[in-house]
C-alpha positions in Angstrom: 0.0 0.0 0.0 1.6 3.1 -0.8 1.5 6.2 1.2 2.0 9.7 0.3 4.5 11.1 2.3 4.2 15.5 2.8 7.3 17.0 2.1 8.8 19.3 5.4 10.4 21.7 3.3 10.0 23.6 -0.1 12.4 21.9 -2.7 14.3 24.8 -3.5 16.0 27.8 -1.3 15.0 31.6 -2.2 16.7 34.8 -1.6 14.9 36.6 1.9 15.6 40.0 2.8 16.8 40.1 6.5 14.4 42.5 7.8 11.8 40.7 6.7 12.3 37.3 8.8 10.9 37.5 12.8 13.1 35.5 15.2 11.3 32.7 17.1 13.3 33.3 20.2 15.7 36.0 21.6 19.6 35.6 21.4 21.2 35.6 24.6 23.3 38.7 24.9 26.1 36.1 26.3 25.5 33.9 23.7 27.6 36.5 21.6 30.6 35.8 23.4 30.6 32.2 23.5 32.9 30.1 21.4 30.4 28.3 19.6 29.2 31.8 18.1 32.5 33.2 16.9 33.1 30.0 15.0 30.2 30.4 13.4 31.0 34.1 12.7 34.9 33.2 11.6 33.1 30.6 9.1 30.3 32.7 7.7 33.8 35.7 7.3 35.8 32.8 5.2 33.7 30.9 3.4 30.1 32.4 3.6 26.7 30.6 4.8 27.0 26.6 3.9 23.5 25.9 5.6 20.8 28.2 4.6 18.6 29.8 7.0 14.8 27.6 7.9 11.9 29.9 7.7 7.8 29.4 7.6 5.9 32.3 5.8 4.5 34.5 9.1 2.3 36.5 6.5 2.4 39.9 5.4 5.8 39.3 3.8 7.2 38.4 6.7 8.9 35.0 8.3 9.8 32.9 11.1 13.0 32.0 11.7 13.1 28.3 12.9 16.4 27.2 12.9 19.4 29.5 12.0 19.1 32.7 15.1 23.2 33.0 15.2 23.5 33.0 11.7 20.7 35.8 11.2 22.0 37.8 13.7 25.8 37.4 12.5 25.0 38.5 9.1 22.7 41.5 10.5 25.7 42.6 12.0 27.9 42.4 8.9 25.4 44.6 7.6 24.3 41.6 4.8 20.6 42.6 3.3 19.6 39.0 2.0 20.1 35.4 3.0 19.5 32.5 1.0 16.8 30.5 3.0 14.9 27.2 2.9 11.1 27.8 3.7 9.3 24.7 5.9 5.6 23.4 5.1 5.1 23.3 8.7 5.6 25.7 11.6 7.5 23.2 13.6 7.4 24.3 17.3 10.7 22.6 18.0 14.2 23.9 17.7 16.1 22.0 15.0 19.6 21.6 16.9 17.9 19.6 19.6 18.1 17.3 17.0 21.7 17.7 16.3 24.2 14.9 16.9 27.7 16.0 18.3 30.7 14.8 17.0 33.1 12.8 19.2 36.5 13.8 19.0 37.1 10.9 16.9 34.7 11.6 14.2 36.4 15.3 14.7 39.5 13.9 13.8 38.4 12.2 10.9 36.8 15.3 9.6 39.7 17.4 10.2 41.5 14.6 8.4 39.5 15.0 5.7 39.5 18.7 5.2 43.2 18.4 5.2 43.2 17.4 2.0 42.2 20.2 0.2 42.9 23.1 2.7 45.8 24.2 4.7 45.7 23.8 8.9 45.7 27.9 8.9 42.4 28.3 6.6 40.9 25.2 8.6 41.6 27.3 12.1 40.4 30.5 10.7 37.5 28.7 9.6 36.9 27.2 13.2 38.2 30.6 15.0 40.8 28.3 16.6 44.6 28.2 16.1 46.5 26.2 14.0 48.4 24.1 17.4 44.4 23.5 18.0 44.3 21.9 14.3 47.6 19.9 14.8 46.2 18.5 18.3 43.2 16.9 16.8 44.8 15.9 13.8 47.3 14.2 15.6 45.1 13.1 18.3 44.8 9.2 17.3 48.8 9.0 17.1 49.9 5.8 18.6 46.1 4.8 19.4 45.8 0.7 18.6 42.4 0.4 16.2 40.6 -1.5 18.3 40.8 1.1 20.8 39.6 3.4 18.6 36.7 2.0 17.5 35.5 1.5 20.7 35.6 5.2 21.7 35.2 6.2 18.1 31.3 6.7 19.1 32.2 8.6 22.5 32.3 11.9 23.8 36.1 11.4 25.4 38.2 14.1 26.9 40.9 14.8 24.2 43.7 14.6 26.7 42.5 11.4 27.7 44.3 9.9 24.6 47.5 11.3 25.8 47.0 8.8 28.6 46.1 6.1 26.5 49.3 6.5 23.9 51.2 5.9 26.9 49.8 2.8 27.1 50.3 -0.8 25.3 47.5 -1.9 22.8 46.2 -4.8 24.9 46.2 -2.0 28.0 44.4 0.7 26.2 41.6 -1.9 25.1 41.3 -2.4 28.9 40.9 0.9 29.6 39.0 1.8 27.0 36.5 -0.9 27.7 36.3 0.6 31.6 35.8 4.0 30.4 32.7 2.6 28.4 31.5 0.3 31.5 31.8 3.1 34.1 30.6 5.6 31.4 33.3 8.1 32.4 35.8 9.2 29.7 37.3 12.4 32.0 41.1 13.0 31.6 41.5 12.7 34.8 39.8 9.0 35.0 42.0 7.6 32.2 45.1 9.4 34.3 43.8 7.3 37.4 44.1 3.9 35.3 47.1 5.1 34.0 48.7 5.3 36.9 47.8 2.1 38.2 49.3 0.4 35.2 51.8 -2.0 35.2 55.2 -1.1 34.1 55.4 -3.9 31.7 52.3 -2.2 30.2 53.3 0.9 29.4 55.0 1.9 25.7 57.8 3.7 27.9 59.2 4.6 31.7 56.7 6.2 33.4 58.2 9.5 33.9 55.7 11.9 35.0 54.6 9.0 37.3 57.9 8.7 39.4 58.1 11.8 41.4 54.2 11.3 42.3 53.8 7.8 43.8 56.1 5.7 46.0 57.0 1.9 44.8 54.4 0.8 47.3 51.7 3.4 46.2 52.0 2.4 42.6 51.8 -1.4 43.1 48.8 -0.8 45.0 47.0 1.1 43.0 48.3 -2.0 39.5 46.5 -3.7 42.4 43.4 -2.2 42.5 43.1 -1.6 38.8 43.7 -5.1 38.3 41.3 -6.0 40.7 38.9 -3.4 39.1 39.5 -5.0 36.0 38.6 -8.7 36.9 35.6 -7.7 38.7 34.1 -5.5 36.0 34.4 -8.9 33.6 32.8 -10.7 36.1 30.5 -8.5 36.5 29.5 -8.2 32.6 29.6 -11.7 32.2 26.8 -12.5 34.8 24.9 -9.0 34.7 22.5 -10.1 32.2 21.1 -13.2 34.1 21.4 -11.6 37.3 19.0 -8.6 36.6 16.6 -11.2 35.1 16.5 -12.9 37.9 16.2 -9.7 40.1 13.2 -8.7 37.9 11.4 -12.1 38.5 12.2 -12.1 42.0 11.0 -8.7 42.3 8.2 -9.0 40.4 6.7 -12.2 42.1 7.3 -10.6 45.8 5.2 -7.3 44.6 2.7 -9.4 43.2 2.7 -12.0 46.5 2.4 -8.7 48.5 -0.6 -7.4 46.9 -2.9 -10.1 47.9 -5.4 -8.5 50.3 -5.1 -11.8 52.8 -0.8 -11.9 52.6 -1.1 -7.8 53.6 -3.2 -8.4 56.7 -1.7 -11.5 57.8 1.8 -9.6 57.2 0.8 -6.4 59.1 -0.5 -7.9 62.2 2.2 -10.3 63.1 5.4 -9.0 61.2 4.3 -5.2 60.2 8.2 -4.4 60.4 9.0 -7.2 57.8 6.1 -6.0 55.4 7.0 -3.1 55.2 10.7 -3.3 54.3 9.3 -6.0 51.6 7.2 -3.1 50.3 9.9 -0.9 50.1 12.4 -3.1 48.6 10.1 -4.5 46.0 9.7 -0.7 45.3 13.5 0.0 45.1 14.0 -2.6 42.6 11.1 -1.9 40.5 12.6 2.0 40.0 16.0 0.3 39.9 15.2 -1.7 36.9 13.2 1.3 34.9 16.6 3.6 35.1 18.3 0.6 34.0 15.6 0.4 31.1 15.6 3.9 29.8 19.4 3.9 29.7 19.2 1.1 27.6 16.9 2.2 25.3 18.8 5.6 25.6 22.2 4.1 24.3 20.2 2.2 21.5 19.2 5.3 20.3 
């Protein structure tokens, strides 16, 4: 059966004079100064507006803006009369970037990678109102980074100077690590510092010099210790999770359904009150337990 499906947006862009287009929302006077705004500005200065503006016809002549404020209001300020704009079929009462998908500072590096190839590190910072040691950074950032690794962070928002940790690190070790980040969810500089100091020696690509003057002998092999430990546990863990919430939810599931029988209340709350209540309440706990642990799921899915 087929279905006719309504297009969201006029097939082709038109020429909109500025004045003529009503913002949706105001602009944050601080929003001027943040960095996101003067990289938009620095891109608009070197190579114009890529993405044109969304409007929907306001009547009158006139139009909403739906998605594209900073860029309006960049240009206005350049004194630019007309803007090349894509007009919607609907008046969508949404902002578009809350649909926006940031990169992670692997896909970054990729794209830098990319743009490398036709355009020098200074146009690319001017570009991104950055400088061009910024540029070298990311585009360096995956030096001495094993693949695997890689592609298991490749998809997460890590700290860049995590990977600084992580090149000091053997393959096998930054898989480890990198696996723990995803586990505990954290991907903080200063957690991939923690598990690189409580790496082995035999671990690590080179002498940990930074290292020395910080710990004692005894205050390193306990932490290798502990992150060893940490290690084995957090297998353990994933290897029996699965089963072990399953169970939980059964168990749960059953008690909450034992304890709602009129009969099992009364007889509970006269002779052991105490008992049926802390059943009540744990049958509870593990009932709000298991929906977090549901919507994150279904969160990282997505």
């Amino acid at each position: 059966m087929s279905t006719n499906v309504k297009s969201a947006f006029q097939f082709a862009t038109v020429q909109l004079v500025l004045k003529n287009l009503l913002h949706s929302r105001e602009l944050d006077p601080r929003g001027r100064k943040h960095q996101k705004y003067k990289q938009i500005a620095a891109s608009i200065e070197s190579i114009g507006v890529i993405e044109p503006l969304v409007v929907y016809p306001a009547g009158k002549g006139k139009y909403r803006i739906l998605d594209g404020h900073k860029r309006a209001e960049i240009l206005i300020e350049r004194n630019v009369k007309r803007a090349e704009c894509l007009i919607a079929t609907d008046d969508e009462g949404f902002t578009y970037n809350k649909r926006v998908n940031y990169l992670s500072p692997v896909a970054e590096h990729q794209m830098i990678l990319r743009a490398l190839k036709h355009n020098s590190q200074k146009t690319i910072a001017n570009v991104l109102n950055v400088n061009v040691a910024t540029i070298r950074r990311k585009q360096n950032l995956l030096c001495g980074i094993c693949k695997e690794a890689v592609d298991l962070l490749k998809d997460r928002r890590v700290s860049p100077k995590a990977f600084t940790s992580l090149r000091k690190m053997k393959p096998i070790r930054q898989i480890e690590v990198a696996q723990l980040m995803i586990s505990s969810n954290m991907y903080s500089a200063r957690f991939c510092s923690a598990l690189l100091a409580g790496t082995r020696d035999d671990m690590l690509v080179g002498p940990p010099k930074d290292q020395v003057s910080k710990l004692s002998p005894a205050q390193k092999l306990g932490m290798e210790q502990e992150t060893d430990t940490l290690l084995r546990n957090l297998k353990a863990v994933e290897a029996s999770y699965g089963t072990e919430v399953l169970t939980l939810s059964v168990c749960g599931r059953y008690v909450g359904r034992v304890l709602a029988n009129s009969s099992i209340q009364e007889y509970l709350k006269t002779l052991h009150g105490g008992l049926f209540e802390e059943m009540r309440h744990l049958v509870a706990s593990i009932e709000s337990n298991l929906a977090v642990t549901e919507q994150l799921g279904a969160t990282a899915t997505a």
